[in-house]
C-alpha positions as a printed NumPy array, in Angstrom:
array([[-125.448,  -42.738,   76.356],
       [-122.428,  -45.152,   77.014],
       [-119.336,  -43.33 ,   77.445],
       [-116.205,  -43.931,   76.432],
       [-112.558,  -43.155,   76.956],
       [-110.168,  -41.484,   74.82 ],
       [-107.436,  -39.863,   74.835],
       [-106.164,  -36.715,   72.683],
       [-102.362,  -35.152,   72.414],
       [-101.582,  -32.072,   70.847],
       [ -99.317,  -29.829,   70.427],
       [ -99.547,  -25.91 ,   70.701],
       [ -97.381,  -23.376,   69.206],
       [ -93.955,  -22.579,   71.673],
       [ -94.368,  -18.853,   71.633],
       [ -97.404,  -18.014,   72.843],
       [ -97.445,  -16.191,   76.408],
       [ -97.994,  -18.902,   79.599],
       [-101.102,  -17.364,   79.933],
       [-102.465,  -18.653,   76.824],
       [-101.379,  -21.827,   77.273],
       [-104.049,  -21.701,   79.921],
       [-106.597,  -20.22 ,   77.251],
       [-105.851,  -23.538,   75.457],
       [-106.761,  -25.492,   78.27 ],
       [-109.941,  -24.064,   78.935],
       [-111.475,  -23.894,   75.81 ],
       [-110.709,  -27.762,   74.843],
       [-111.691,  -28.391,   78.303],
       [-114.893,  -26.374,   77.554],
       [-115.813,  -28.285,   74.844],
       [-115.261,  -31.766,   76.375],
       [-117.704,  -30.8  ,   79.128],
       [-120.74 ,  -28.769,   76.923],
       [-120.585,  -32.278,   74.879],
       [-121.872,  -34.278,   77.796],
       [-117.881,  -35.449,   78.478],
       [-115.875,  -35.594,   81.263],
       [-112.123,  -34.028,   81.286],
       [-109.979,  -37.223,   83.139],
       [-106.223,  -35.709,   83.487],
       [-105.514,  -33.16 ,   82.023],
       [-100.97 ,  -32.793,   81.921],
       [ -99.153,  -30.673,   79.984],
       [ -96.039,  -31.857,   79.411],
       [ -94.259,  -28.769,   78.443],
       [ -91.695,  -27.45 ,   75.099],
       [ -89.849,  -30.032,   73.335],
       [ -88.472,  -30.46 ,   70.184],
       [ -90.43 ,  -31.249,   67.328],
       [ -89.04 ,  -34.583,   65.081],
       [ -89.568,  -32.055,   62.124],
       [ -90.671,  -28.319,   61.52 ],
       [ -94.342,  -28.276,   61.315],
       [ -95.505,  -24.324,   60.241],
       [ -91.672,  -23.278,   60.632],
       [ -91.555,  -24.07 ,   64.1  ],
       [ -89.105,  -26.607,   65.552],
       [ -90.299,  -26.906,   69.016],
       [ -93.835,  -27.355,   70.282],
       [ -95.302,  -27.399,   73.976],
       [ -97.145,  -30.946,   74.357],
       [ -99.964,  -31.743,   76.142],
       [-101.992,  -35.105,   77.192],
       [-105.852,  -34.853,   77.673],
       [-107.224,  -37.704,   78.974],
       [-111.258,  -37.725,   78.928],
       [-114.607,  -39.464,   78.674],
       [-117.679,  -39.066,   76.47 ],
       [-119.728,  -40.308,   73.814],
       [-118.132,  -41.078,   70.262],
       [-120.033,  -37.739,   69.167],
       [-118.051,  -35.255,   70.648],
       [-114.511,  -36.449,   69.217],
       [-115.292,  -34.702,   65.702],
       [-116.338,  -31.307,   67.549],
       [-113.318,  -32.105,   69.725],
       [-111.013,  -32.152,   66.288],
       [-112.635,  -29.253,   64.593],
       [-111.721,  -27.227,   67.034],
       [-108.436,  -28.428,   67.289],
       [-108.003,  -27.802,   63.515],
       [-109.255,  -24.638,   62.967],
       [-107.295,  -23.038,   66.305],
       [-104.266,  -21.703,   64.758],
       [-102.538,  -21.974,   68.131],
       [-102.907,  -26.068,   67.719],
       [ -99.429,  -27.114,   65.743],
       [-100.823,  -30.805,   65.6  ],
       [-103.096,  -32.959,   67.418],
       [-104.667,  -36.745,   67.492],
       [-107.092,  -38.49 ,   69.072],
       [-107.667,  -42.014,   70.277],
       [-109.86 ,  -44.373,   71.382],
       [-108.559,  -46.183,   74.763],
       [-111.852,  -47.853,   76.08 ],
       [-115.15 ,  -49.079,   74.2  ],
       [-116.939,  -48.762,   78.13 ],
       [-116.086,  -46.737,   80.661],
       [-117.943,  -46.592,   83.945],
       [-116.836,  -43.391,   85.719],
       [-117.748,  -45.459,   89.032],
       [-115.135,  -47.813,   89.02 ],
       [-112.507,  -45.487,   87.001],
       [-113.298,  -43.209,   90.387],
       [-112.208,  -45.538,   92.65 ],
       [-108.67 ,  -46.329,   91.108],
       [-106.221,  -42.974,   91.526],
       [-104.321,  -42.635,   88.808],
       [-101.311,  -40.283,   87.982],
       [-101.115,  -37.786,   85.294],
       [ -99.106,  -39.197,   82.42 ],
       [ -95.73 ,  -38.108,   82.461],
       [ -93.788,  -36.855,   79.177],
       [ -91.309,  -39.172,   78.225],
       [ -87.199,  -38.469,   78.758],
       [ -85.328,  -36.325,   76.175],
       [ -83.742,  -37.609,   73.952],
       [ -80.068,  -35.128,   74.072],
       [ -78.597,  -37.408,   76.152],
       [ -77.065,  -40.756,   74.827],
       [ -79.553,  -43.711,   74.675],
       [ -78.866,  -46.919,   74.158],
       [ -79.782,  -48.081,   70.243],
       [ -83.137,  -49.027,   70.1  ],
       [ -82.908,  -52.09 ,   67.727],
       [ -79.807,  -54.616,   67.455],
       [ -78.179,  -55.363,   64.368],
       [ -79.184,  -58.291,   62.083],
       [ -75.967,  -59.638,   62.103],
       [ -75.402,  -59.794,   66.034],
       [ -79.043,  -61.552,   65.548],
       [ -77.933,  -64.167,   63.349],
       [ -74.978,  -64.832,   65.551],
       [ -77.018,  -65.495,   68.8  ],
       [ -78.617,  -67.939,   67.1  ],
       [ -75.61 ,  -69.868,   65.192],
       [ -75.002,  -69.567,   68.896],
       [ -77.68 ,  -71.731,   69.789],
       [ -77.618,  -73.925,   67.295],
       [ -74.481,  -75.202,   68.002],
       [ -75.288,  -76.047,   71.489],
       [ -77.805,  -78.222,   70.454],
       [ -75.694,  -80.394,   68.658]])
Protein backbone atom coordinates (compact mmCIF):
# COMPACT_ATOMS: atom_id res chain seq x y z
CA UNK A 1 0.00 0.00 0.00
CA UNK A 2 1.65 3.46 -0.83
CA UNK A 3 1.37 5.77 1.93
CA UNK A 4 0.76 9.06 2.06
CA UNK A 5 1.00 12.19 4.14
CA UNK A 6 -1.59 14.28 5.57
CA UNK A 7 -2.18 16.38 7.88
CA UNK A 8 -5.40 16.98 10.20
CA UNK A 9 -6.20 20.15 12.71
CA UNK A 10 -8.88 20.22 15.04
CA UNK A 11 -10.13 21.76 17.57
CA UNK A 12 -11.49 20.35 20.98
CA UNK A 13 -13.84 21.87 23.32
CA UNK A 14 -11.84 24.49 26.08
CA UNK A 15 -13.41 23.01 29.15
CA UNK A 16 -12.72 19.71 29.32
CA UNK A 17 -10.21 18.59 32.24
CA UNK A 18 -6.20 18.37 30.92
CA UNK A 19 -6.59 14.94 31.35
CA UNK A 20 -8.93 14.51 28.60
CA UNK A 21 -7.20 16.40 26.39
CA UNK A 22 -4.89 13.44 26.62
CA UNK A 23 -7.99 11.01 26.04
CA UNK A 24 -8.25 12.97 22.74
CA UNK A 25 -4.91 12.25 21.82
CA UNK A 26 -4.95 8.73 22.25
CA UNK A 27 -7.91 7.71 20.70
CA UNK A 28 -7.19 9.72 17.25
CA UNK A 29 -3.80 8.45 17.69
CA UNK A 30 -5.37 4.95 18.09
CA UNK A 31 -7.09 5.07 15.11
CA UNK A 32 -4.25 6.37 12.86
CA UNK A 33 -2.19 3.36 13.93
CA UNK A 34 -5.10 0.24 13.84
CA UNK A 35 -5.52 1.73 10.09
CA UNK A 36 -2.07 0.66 9.04
CA UNK A 37 -0.88 4.66 9.61
CA UNK A 38 1.76 6.17 11.21
CA UNK A 39 1.22 9.24 13.81
CA UNK A 40 4.26 11.92 12.47
CA UNK A 41 4.04 14.96 15.15
CA UNK A 42 1.68 15.11 17.04
CA UNK A 43 1.53 19.30 18.82
CA UNK A 44 -1.06 20.69 20.52
CA UNK A 45 -1.03 24.06 20.31
CA UNK A 46 -3.14 24.98 23.20
CA UNK A 47 -6.67 27.53 23.92
CA UNK A 48 -7.19 30.30 21.64
CA UNK A 49 -9.86 32.21 20.53
CA UNK A 50 -12.18 31.04 18.11
CA UNK A 51 -12.84 33.68 14.84
CA UNK A 52 -16.58 32.89 15.73
CA UNK A 53 -18.68 30.84 18.36
CA UNK A 54 -18.97 27.40 17.10
CA UNK A 55 -21.59 25.31 19.72
CA UNK A 56 -21.58 28.55 22.04
CA UNK A 57 -18.09 28.36 22.71
CA UNK A 58 -15.67 31.19 21.89
CA UNK A 59 -12.42 29.62 22.55
CA UNK A 60 -11.15 26.22 21.47
CA UNK A 61 -7.80 24.28 22.34
CA UNK A 62 -6.04 23.53 18.81
CA UNK A 63 -4.15 20.83 17.87
CA UNK A 64 -1.86 19.75 14.69
CA UNK A 65 -1.60 15.96 13.81
CA UNK A 66 0.72 15.30 11.39
CA UNK A 67 0.60 11.51 10.01
CA UNK A 68 1.01 8.90 7.30
CA UNK A 69 -1.23 6.23 5.79
CA UNK A 70 -3.19 5.07 3.03
CA UNK A 71 -6.08 7.35 1.55
CA UNK A 72 -8.49 4.74 3.38
CA UNK A 73 -8.11 5.65 6.75
CA UNK A 74 -8.85 9.56 6.35
CA UNK A 75 -12.79 8.86 6.27
CA UNK A 76 -12.51 6.59 9.55
CA UNK A 77 -10.14 9.33 10.69
CA UNK A 78 -13.21 12.05 10.11
CA UNK A 79 -15.97 9.93 11.43
CA UNK A 80 -14.55 9.82 14.41
CA UNK A 81 -13.76 13.23 14.56
CA UNK A 82 -17.45 14.04 13.81
CA UNK A 83 -19.27 12.01 15.92
CA UNK A 84 -16.84 12.87 19.22
CA UNK A 85 -18.73 15.57 20.79
CA UNK A 86 -15.50 16.76 22.41
CA UNK A 87 -14.21 17.68 18.60
CA UNK A 88 -15.51 21.58 18.10
CA UNK A 89 -14.16 21.37 14.39
CA UNK A 90 -11.67 19.58 12.47
CA UNK A 91 -10.09 19.20 8.70
CA UNK A 92 -7.99 17.19 6.99
CA UNK A 93 -5.46 17.49 4.22
CA UNK A 94 -3.53 15.95 1.87
CA UNK A 95 0.32 17.19 2.02
CA UNK A 96 2.13 14.37 -0.01
CA UNK A 97 0.85 11.91 -2.88
CA UNK A 98 4.27 9.52 -1.71
CA UNK A 99 5.76 9.34 1.29
CA UNK A 100 8.66 7.04 2.04
CA UNK A 101 8.99 6.87 5.85
CA UNK A 102 12.84 6.11 5.02
CA UNK A 103 13.85 9.27 3.84
CA UNK A 104 11.11 11.37 5.96
CA UNK A 105 13.25 9.43 8.95
CA UNK A 106 16.29 10.80 8.16
CA UNK A 107 15.29 14.60 8.06
CA UNK A 108 14.35 15.86 11.93
CA UNK A 109 11.77 17.97 11.82
CA UNK A 110 10.12 20.25 14.54
CA UNK A 111 6.65 20.11 15.74
CA UNK A 112 4.65 22.87 14.10
CA UNK A 113 4.31 25.72 16.17
CA UNK A 114 0.85 27.69 16.65
CA UNK A 115 0.98 30.86 15.11
CA UNK A 116 1.27 34.45 17.29
CA UNK A 117 -1.93 35.98 18.78
CA UNK A 118 -3.39 38.20 17.35
CA UNK A 119 -4.22 40.91 20.76
CA UNK A 120 -1.36 42.65 20.07
CA UNK A 121 -1.16 45.28 17.18
CA UNK A 122 -0.15 43.83 13.75
CA UNK A 123 0.71 45.50 11.01
CA UNK A 124 -2.41 45.59 8.21
CA UNK A 125 -2.22 42.72 6.23
CA UNK A 126 -3.13 44.21 2.76
CA UNK A 127 -2.28 47.92 1.50
CA UNK A 128 -4.75 50.15 0.23
CA UNK A 129 -5.66 50.41 -3.50
CA UNK A 130 -5.02 53.84 -3.59
CA UNK A 131 -1.36 53.81 -2.05
CA UNK A 132 -1.16 50.97 -4.96
CA UNK A 133 -2.07 53.13 -7.68
CA UNK A 134 0.27 55.77 -6.44
CA UNK A 135 3.46 53.54 -6.46
CA UNK A 136 2.88 53.02 -9.74
CA UNK A 137 1.99 56.71 -11.14
CA UNK A 138 5.26 56.63 -9.27
CA UNK A 139 6.90 54.60 -11.69
CA UNK A 140 5.52 55.69 -14.51
CA UNK A 141 6.76 58.92 -14.30
CA UNK A 142 10.27 57.86 -13.98
CA UNK A 143 10.16 56.29 -17.08
CA UNK A 144 9.46 59.20 -18.94
Amino acid sequence: MQLRKYESFFIVDPDLPEDAYQGVAQKFRGVVESGGGTVLTYAPWGKKKLAYSVKKKSYGYYILMEFASGPDLIAELERTMRIDERVLKFITVKLDDEFDPEKDKDRERPAPMPPDDDEGESPPRFVAAHEDEEEEEDEGEEED
